[in-house]
Each structure stands twice: as C-alpha cells, then as structure tokens.
C-alpha positions as CSV (number, residue, x, y, z in Angstrom):
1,X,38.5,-3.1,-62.5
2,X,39.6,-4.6,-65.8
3,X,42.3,-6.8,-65.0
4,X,42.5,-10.7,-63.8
5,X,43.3,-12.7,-60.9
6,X,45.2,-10.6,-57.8
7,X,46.2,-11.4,-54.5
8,X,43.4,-11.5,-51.6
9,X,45.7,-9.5,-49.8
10,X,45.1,-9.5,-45.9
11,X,42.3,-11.0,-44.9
12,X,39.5,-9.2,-43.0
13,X,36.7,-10.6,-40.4
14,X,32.8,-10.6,-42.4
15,X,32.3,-7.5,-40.1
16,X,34.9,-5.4,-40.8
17,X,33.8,-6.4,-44.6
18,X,29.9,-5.1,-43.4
19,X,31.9,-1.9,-42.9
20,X,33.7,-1.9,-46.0
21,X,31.0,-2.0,-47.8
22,X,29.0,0.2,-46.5
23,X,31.5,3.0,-46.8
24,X,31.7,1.8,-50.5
25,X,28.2,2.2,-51.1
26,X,27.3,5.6,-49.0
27,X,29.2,8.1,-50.9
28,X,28.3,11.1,-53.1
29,X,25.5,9.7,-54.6
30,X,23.9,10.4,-50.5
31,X,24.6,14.1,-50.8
32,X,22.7,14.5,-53.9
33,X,19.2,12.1,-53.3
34,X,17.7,14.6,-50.6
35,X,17.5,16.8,-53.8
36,X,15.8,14.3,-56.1
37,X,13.5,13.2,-52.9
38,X,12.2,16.2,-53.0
39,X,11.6,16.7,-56.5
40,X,10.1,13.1,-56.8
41,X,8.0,13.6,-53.7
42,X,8.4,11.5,-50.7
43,X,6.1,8.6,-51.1
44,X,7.2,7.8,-54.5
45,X,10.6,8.2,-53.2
46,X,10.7,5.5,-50.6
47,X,9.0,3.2,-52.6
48,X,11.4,3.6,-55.4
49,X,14.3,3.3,-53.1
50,X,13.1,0.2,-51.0
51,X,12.5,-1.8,-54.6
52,X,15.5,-0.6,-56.2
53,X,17.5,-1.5,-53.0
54,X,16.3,-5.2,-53.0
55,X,17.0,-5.3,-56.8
56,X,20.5,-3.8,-56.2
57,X,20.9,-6.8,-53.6
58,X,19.7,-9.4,-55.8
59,X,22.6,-8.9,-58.3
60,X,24.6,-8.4,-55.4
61,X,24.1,-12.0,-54.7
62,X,24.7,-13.0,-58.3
63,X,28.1,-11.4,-58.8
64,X,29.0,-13.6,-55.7
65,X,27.6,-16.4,-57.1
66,X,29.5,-15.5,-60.8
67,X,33.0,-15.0,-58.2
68,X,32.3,-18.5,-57.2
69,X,31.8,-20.2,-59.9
70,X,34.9,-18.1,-61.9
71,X,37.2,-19.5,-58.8
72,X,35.7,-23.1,-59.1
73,X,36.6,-23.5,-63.2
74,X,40.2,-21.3,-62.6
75,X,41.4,-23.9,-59.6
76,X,39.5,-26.9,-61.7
77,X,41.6,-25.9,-65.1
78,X,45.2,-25.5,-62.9
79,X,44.3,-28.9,-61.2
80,X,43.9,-30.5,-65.2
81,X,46.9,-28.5,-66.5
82,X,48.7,-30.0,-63.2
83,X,47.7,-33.8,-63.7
84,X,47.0,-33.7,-59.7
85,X,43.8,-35.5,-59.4
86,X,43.8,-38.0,-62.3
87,X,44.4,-40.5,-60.5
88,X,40.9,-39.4,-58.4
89,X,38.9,-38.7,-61.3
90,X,39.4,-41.8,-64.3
91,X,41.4,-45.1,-64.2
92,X,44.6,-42.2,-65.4
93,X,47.6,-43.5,-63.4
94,X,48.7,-40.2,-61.2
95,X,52.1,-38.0,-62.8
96,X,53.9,-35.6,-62.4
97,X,52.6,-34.8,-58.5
98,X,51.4,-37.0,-56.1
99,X,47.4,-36.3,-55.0
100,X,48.6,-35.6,-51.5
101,X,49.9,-32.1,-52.7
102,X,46.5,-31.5,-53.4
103,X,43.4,-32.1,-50.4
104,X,41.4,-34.9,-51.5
105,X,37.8,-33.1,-51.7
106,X,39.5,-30.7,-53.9
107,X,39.2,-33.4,-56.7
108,X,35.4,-34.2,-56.7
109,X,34.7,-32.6,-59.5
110,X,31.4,-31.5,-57.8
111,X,32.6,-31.1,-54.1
112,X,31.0,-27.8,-52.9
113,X,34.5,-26.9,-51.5
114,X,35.7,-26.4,-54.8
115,X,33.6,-23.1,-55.4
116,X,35.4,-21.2,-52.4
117,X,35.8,-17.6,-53.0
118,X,39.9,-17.9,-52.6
119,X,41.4,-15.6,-55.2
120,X,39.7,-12.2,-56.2
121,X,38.2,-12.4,-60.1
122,X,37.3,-8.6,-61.1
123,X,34.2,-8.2,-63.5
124,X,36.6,-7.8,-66.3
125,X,37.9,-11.4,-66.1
126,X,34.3,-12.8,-65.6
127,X,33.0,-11.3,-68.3
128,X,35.9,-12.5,-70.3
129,X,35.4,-16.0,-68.9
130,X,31.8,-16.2,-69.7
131,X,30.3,-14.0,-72.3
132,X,31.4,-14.1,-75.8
133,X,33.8,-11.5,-77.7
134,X,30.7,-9.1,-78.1
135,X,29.7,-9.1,-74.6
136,X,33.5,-8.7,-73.3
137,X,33.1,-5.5,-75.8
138,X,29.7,-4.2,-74.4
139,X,31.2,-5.0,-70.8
140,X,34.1,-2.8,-71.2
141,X,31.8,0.2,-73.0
142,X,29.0,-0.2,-70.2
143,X,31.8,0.0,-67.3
144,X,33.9,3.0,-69.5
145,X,30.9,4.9,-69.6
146,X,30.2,4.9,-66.0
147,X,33.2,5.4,-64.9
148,X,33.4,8.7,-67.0
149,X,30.4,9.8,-65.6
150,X,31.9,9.3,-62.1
151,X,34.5,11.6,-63.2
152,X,32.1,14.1,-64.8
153,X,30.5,14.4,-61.6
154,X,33.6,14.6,-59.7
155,X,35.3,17.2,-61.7
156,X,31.6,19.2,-61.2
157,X,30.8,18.9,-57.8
158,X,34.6,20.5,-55.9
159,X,34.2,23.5,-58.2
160,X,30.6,23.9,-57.3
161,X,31.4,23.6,-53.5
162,X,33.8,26.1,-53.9
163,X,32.2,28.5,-56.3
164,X,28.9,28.3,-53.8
165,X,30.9,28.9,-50.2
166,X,33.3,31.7,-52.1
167,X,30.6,33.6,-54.2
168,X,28.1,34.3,-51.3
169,X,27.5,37.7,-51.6
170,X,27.3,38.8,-48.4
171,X,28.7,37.2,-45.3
172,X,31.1,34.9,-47.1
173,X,29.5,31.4,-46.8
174,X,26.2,32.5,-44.3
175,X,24.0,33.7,-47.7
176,X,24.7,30.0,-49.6
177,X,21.6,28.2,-47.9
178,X,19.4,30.6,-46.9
179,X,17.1,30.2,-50.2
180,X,18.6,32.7,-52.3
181,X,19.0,31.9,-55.7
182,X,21.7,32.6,-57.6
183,X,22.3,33.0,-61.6
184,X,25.4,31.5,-63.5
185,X,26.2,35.5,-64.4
186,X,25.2,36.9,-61.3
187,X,29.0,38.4,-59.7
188,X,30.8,36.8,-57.7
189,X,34.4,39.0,-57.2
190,X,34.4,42.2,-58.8
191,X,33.7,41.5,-62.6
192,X,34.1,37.9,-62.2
193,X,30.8,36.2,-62.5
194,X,29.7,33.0,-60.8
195,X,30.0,31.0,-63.8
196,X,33.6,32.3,-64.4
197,X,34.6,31.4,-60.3
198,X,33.6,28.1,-61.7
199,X,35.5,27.3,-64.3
200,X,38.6,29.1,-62.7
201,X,37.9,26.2,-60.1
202,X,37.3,23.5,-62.6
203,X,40.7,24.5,-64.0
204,X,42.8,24.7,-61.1
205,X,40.9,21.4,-60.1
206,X,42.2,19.8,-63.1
207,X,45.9,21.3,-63.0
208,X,46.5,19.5,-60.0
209,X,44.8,15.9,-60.3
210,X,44.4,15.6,-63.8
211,X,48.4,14.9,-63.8
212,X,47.8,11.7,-61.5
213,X,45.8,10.5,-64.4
214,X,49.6,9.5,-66.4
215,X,51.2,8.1,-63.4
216,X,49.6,4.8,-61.1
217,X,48.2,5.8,-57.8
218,X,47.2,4.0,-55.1
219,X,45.0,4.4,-52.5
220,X,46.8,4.2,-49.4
221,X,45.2,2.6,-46.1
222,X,45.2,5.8,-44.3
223,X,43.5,8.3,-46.5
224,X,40.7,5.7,-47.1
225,X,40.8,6.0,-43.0
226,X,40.8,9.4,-43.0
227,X,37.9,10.4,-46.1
228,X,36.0,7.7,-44.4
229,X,36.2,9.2,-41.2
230,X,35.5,12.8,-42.7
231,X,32.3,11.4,-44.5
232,X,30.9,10.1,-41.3
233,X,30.9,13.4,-39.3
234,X,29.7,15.0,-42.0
235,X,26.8,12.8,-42.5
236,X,26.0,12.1,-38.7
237,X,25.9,16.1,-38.6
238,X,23.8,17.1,-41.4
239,X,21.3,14.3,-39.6
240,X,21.6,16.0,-36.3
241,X,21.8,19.7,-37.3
242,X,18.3,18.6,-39.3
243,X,16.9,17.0,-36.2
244,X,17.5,19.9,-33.7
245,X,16.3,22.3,-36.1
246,X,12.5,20.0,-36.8
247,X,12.8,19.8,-32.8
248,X,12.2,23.3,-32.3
249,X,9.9,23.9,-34.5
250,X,12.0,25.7,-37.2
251,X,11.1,23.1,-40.2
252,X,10.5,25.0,-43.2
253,X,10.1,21.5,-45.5
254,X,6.1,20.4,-46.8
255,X,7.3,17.8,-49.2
256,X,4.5,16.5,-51.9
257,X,3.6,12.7,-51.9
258,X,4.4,11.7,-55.7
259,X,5.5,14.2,-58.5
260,X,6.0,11.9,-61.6
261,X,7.9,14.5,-63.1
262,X,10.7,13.9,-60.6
263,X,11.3,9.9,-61.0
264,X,13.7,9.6,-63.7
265,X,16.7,12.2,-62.0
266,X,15.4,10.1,-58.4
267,X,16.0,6.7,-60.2
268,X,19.0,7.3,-61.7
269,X,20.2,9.4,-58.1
270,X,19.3,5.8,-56.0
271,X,20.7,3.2,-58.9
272,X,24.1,5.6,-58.4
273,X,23.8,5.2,-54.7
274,X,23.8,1.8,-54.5
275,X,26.7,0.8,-56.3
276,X,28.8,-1.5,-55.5
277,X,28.7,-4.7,-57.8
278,X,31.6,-3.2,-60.0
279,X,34.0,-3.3,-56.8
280,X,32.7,-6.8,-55.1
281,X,35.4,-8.6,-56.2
282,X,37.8,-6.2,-53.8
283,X,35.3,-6.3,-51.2
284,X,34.3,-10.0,-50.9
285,X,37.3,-11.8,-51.1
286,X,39.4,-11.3,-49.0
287,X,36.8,-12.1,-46.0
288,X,37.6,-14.2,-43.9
289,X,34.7,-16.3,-43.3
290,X,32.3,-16.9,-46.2
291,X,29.6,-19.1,-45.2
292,X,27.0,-16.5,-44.4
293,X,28.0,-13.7,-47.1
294,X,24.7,-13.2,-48.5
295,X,23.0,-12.7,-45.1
296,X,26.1,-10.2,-44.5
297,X,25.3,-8.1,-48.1
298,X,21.1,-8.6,-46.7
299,X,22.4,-7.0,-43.6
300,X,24.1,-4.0,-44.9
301,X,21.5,-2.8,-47.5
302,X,18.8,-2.7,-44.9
303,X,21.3,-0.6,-42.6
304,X,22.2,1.1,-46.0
305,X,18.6,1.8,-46.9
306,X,17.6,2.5,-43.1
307,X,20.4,5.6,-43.5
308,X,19.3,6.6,-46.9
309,X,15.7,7.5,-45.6
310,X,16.5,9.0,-42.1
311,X,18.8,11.4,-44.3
312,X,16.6,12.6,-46.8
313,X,13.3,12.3,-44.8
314,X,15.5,14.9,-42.3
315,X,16.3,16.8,-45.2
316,X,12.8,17.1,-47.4
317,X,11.1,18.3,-43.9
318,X,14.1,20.7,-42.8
319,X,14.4,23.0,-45.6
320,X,11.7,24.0,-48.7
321,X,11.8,22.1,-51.9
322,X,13.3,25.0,-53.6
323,X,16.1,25.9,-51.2
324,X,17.4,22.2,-51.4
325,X,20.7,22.3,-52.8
326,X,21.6,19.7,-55.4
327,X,24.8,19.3,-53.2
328,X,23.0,18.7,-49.7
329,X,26.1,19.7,-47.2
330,X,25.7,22.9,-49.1
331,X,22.2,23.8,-47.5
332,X,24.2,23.9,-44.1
333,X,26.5,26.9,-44.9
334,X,23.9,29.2,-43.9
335,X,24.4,31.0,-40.3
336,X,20.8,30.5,-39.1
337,X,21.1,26.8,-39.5
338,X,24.5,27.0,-37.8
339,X,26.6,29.8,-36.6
340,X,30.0,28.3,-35.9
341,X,32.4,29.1,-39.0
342,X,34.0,25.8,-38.3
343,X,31.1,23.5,-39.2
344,X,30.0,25.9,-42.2
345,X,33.4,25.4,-44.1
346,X,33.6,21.9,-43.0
347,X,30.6,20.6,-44.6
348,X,30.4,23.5,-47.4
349,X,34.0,22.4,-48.5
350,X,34.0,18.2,-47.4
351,X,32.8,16.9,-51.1
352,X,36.4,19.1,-52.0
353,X,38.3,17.0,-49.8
354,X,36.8,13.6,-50.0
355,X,36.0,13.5,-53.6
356,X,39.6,15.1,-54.7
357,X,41.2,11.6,-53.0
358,X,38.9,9.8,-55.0
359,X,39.4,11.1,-58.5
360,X,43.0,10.3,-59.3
361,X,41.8,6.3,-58.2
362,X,39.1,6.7,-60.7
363,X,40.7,8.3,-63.5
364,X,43.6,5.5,-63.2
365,X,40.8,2.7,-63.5
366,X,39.1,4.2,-66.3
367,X,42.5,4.6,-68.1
368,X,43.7,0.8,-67.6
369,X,40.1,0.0,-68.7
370,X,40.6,1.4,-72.0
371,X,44.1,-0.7,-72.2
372,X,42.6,-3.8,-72.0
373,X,39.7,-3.2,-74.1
374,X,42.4,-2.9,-77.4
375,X,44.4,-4.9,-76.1
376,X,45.7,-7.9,-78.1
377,X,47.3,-11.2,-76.4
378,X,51.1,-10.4,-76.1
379,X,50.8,-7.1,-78.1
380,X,52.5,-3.6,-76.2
381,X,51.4,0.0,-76.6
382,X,53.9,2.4,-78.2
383,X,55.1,4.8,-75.7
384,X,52.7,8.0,-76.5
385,X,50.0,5.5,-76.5
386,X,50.2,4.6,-73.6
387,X,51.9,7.5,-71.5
388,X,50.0,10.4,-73.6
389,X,46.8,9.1,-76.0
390,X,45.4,7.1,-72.9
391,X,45.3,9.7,-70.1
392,X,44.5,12.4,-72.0
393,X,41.1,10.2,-73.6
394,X,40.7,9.4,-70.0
395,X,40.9,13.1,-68.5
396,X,39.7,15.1,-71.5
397,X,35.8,13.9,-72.0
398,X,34.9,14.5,-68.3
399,X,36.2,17.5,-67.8
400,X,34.5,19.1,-71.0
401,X,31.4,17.9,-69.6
402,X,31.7,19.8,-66.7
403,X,32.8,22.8,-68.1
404,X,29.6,22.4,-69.9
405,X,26.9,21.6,-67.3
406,X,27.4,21.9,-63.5
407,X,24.0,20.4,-63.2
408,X,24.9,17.6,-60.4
409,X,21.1,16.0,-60.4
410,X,21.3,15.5,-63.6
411,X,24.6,14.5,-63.5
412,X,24.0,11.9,-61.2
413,X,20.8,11.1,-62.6
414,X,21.8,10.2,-66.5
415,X,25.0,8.4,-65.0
416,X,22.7,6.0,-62.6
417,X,20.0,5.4,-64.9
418,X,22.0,4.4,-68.7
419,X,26.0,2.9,-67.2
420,X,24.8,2.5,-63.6
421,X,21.4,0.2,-65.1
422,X,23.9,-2.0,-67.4
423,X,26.6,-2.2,-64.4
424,X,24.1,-2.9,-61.5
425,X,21.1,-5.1,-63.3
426,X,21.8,-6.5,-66.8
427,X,25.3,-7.3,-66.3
428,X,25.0,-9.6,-63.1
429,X,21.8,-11.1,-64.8
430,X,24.1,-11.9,-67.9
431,X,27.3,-13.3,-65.9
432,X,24.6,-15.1,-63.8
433,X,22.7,-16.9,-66.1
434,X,26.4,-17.5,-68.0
435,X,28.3,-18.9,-65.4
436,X,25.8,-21.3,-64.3
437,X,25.4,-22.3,-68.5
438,X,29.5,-23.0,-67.7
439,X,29.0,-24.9,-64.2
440,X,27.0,-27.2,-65.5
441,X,29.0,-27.7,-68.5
442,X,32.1,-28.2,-66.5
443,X,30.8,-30.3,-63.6
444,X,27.9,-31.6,-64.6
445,X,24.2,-30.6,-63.7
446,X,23.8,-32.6,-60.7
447,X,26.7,-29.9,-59.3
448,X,25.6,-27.1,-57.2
449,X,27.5,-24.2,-56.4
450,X,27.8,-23.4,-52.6
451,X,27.6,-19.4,-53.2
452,X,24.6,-19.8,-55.4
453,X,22.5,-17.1,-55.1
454,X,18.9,-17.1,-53.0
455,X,17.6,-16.1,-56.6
456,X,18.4,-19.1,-57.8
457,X,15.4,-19.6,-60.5
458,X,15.5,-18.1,-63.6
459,X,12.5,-16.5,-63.2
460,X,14.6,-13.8,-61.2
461,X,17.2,-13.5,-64.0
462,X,14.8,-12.6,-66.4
463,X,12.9,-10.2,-63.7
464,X,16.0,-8.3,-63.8
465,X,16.6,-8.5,-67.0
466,X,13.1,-6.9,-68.2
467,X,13.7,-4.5,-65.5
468,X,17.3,-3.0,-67.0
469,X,15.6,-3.0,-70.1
470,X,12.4,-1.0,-69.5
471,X,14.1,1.3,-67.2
472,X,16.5,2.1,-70.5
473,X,12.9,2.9,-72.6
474,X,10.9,4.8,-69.4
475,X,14.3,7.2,-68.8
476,X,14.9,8.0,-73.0
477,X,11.1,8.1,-72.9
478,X,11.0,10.3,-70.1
479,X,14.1,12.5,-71.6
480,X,12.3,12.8,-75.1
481,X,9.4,14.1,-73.2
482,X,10.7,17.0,-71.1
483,X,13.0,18.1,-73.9
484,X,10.0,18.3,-76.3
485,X,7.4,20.6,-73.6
486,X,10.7,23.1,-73.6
C-alpha cells in the first residue's frame, strides 16, 4: 500500500485481470447494501448507485493514467542517471553504455511507448512523486483512516455472525431471520446476555489474529482461491434462495421509492463497495496486454453494478424492511427460507471465514502504513517501535470500536462516506491533475500520455473534486442533523 516500486510478478491475461478485479471490488461492502437499499428506498438507491459507479470508474481511469505517467518519469530519470540516450537526445557524445542496450523509441522523450505500465507504483509512491510534503501527509492520514475502518468493521462483523447463529433462542440458528428482534441484553446462554456472547467473540476473535498483526503475512495463492470461491456460492445462493422464494409467491418485501433519511448510511455503503483505486496498482500491472485497460475497468463496473442491483433488488422484495439484517447472509439462517442445516451455517457463518483471512493482510498494511509515514530517509525504528508501539497502534483503535458499536450500517457507512470519499474521489482527482502538471513539465506539452484517461479535460477533475467535497458537507450535515432530532 505504502511502499515503492515491486516486482510485476507473473503476468496475467486482461481477462483473468476482469476477474481479479471484480473479486476485489464485490466483497463485504455487498452483504451489507441490501440493508441500506432498503432504508434509502429503491429508486433513490439505483440512482445513487448507477452515478456513484460511473464516478468510482472515472478515477479508476485516472489512477491508471497517474501509474502511467509515475512509470514514464521513473524509466525517464534511470535512462538520465544511466547516460543511455544522450547521444539521441542533444549533440552529448554517448558514455558509459552504448544506445543499443536501450530500444531506440525508448529515447523520444515523447514516444508514447515510454508511458507503459511496466513496473507496479502503489499510491504511496505517487503521492510522494507528485504532491508536495503536505499532501504525502494527508495521503497517508486519508488511507490510515480507512484502512482502520476496514478493520473496525472486520473485527464487528465475525462476532456479530457468530453471536446471531449461536444466540437464537429457539432452534439454534432457525429464529435468526425470521423477523424477531433481538436486544443487546436479551439472553443468550444462561445468564450470558447477547451483548456479552459478543464481546466473548470479539475477544477470542482478537486472541487469535490480532497476533498476525506483529509478524508479516502473506496472502497465499490458494486461500485467495479458496475465500473467492466461498464468496461466490454464497452470493449466487442468497440470489437464488431470494428468486425461488419471489417465484412462489412467498415475498414479504414492499420497498418505498425514496426515503431521504436513508442516503447518507446508502452512500457511504456504495462508495465502500466500489473500492478498488487503493489496490490498482496490484491489479493493473501485471496484465499482460494494456492497450484496452480502460474499456476492461468499463466492462467490469457495469458487470459490477449489474450484480449489485440483481442482489439487493432480490433482497428489498424478499424479506420486509425491518427483518433485513445489516449482515444480509444472516437473513438466510431462518428454516422457512431454507431447511437444510448445511446451507443455514454456511451462509450464517461465511463473513467468519472469509473476512478472518482478510484481517491479518489488512492489519499488516495499516501497520507498514504507519512506518513510512515517520519515516525519515535512512533512519531505523528501535526495536519496541517497531515490533511492539506499531502493532499494537495498529490493533488497538479498531478493536475498541467494536467493542463499542456493532452497528455494521453505520460502520460501513461513516467508513465509505469520510476515508472511502478522500481514497476513491479527491485523491485520483489530486494525483491526476498532478501528474499531468509533471508530464508536461518533463516532456514537454506537445507529449501525450498513452494511458490518459477518457476524462481527459479538466472540467472532470474539478467535477470530482466538488463532488468529494460536498459529499464531506451533505454527510456531517446529515450526521449533525439526526443526532440533534434524538
């Protein structure tokens, strides 16, 4: 996330990179938007989601374009440092390597060859390369943010599965969707009440992955197969189980057209569940063929957006408005929408499995983010800086604020709308409008960059820019608001 230029690593066809991104994308923001559709209402809903999907792809298109232009000034620089295309560029005799070494459109200062997307730049570096000391600091605070309300979610929404499948009162998990409402002190074993199953979880749930927060961890090949594989049948069964039940006439839903009230926790729910523009960097280059990337990212948010709707549309007409779980796989738990154990536990208990891989990676990103924010050039960390004070800043905030709230809407919603705004609008506008500043600078304005994106006037850049910006005054707004009718 934070750190500089890494290996491409094996290369990928531009479909297999469709499907990478995808998966990236549709993850646990999905199982909580069926919730906020309803609550937002579902005409409001789709229009939010359709405009905040094109505006998701839009700076989609100018971190590739920043990627570009970051590789074109890194291979330009090394050429420079190298001496191997002076002899190409001024009346410089040629030293130390002969031109040859180097292919000869590579030393056009303007070629459009010399903006290929060849060596993976994360935002960190970017941001380093093209804002100035106080935008490399806002960067780092934008991204730290989000990423510890990823974790705050994460370390809330496995003890909620497991609190709501264990503390049915009757039935074991058959009483979890049926409507009933529960209270945080209602009973849930004995004496224990819900509240107190919770946190027991939350604790035990940080006991054994908040220790993967001091080592590194990877994420290996095969349980990225695996969670990915889990997520699918999960989601292509909550679609179907919806379906059959709207078939035979069983829908309970009546969703309302537009409740205003609803729009900031939606907002914030769809801005969450389109991210991806912190993690392009992985996802673009190392594809194999890079001609037609943009049409590639157009392709997979209309697939993306396509699946967003036919899930909650299912959803809102399937079940009430008030029996909607803020966790969606937990509305199937209930025996009358299916009555094979099996399937119950499965989807009741797959945000335990899929998001427990997820939140060692997580913590391990936030925790290197911090290192290089205070990091100086050539300075080290003393040992219980780095081994002790850094984890436990990384694993202690997130975990407080789940003890706290369990509130996964919200959650999700405060998350999307204040990091996940600053991360997936005002951040690509910036390194945008930056690293074009720098293109020209470098190669002159005649030069144009062969990733540039289809938003190419600045009109768009600003566009996105007001948009970050009033979304930040409409959600406080909104906050402010429903805080003070309370």
């Amino acid at each position: 996330m934070a750190g500089g230029i890494t290996d491409t690593g094996e290369l990928y066809s531009p479909y297999v990179g469709l499907v990478y991104m995808f998966n990236l994308i549709v993850g646990t923001g999905a199982l909580t938007m069926p919730k906020a559709f309803a609550t937002a209402g579902w005409l409001v809903s789709l229009v939010l989601l359709m405009f905040l999907g094109f505006m998701s792809y839009m700076t989609t298109t100018f971190v590739v374009e920043a990627m570009a232009a970051a590789n074109a000034q890194l291979r330009w620089k090394r050429m420079e440092k190298r001496k191997v295309c002076a002899g190409f560029n001024s009346q410089t005799p040629i030293t130390l390597l002969s031109p040859r070494t180097v292919p000869r459109f590579l030393c056009r200062r303007g070629s459009p060859n010399i903006f290929e997307i060849t060596e993976r730049v994360e935002m960190g570096q970017m941001a380093s390369m093209f804002f100035n000391k106080v935008g490399v600091n806002l960067f780092y605070f934008c991204i730290i943010i989000y990423l510890y309300g990823d974790l705050a979610i994460y370390a809330a929404a496995v003890p909620v599965s497991l609190m709501q499948v264990t503390c049915a009162t009757d039935n074991h998990s058959c009483s979890v969707g049926d409507g009933t409402k529960y209270n945080d002190t209602d009973k849930c074993w004995g004496p224990i009440r819900r509240i107190d199953a919770y946190r027991l979880y939350l604790a035990v749930f940080t006991l054994l992955l908040g220790p993967f927060t001091f080592f590194n961890v990877q994420k290996t090949k095969y349980l990225q197969i695996m969670t990915s594989l889990m997520r699918w049948i999960a989601f292509i069964l909550m679609i179907i189980l919806a379906l059959i039940r709207i078939s035979r006439g069983q829908a309970e839903g009546h969703p309302s057209m537009a409740q205003l009230s609803g729009i900031r926790n939606l907002f914030g729910v769809c801005v969450y569940s389109f991210m991806c523009q912190h993690s392009l960097p992985s996802l673009i280059t190392p594809i194999s063929k890079k001609r037609h990337v943009n049409k590639l990212v157009l392709l997979d948010y209309v697939l993306i957006l396509a699946f967003y709707s036919l899930l909650s549309f299912t959803a809102i007409y399937c079940f009430r408005n008030d029996t909607l779980m803020d966790m969606y796989t937990l509305n199937f738990t209930n025996c009358e929408i299916i009555n094979v154990a099996f399937i119950r536990y499965f989807l009741g208990l797959f945000p335990v499995f899929t998001i427990s891989t997820n939140f060692p990676i997580i913590a391990v990103t936030l925790r290197n983010n911090w290192k290089t924010l205070f990091h100086r050039e050539g300075g080290t960390y003393p040992w219980l800086v780095d081994r002790i004070v850094f984890p436990a800043i990384t694993l202690i905030p997130p975990v407080l604020v789940a003890f706290c709230t369990h509130d996964l809407e919200s959650l999700v919603g405060i998350t999307g709308a204040y990091a996940g705004n600053g991360i997936q609008y005002l951040i690509p506008a910036f390194l945008a409008y930056c690293s074009r500043k720098d293109t020209q600078l470098v190669f002159g304005s005649g030069t144009v960059n062969k990733h540039l994106s289809p938003f190419r006037h600045t009109f768009w850049i600003v566009f996105v820019l007001l948009w970050g910006f009033s979304c930040f005054v409409f959600v406080t707004a909104n906050i402010v608001l429903s805080e003070s009718k309370l």
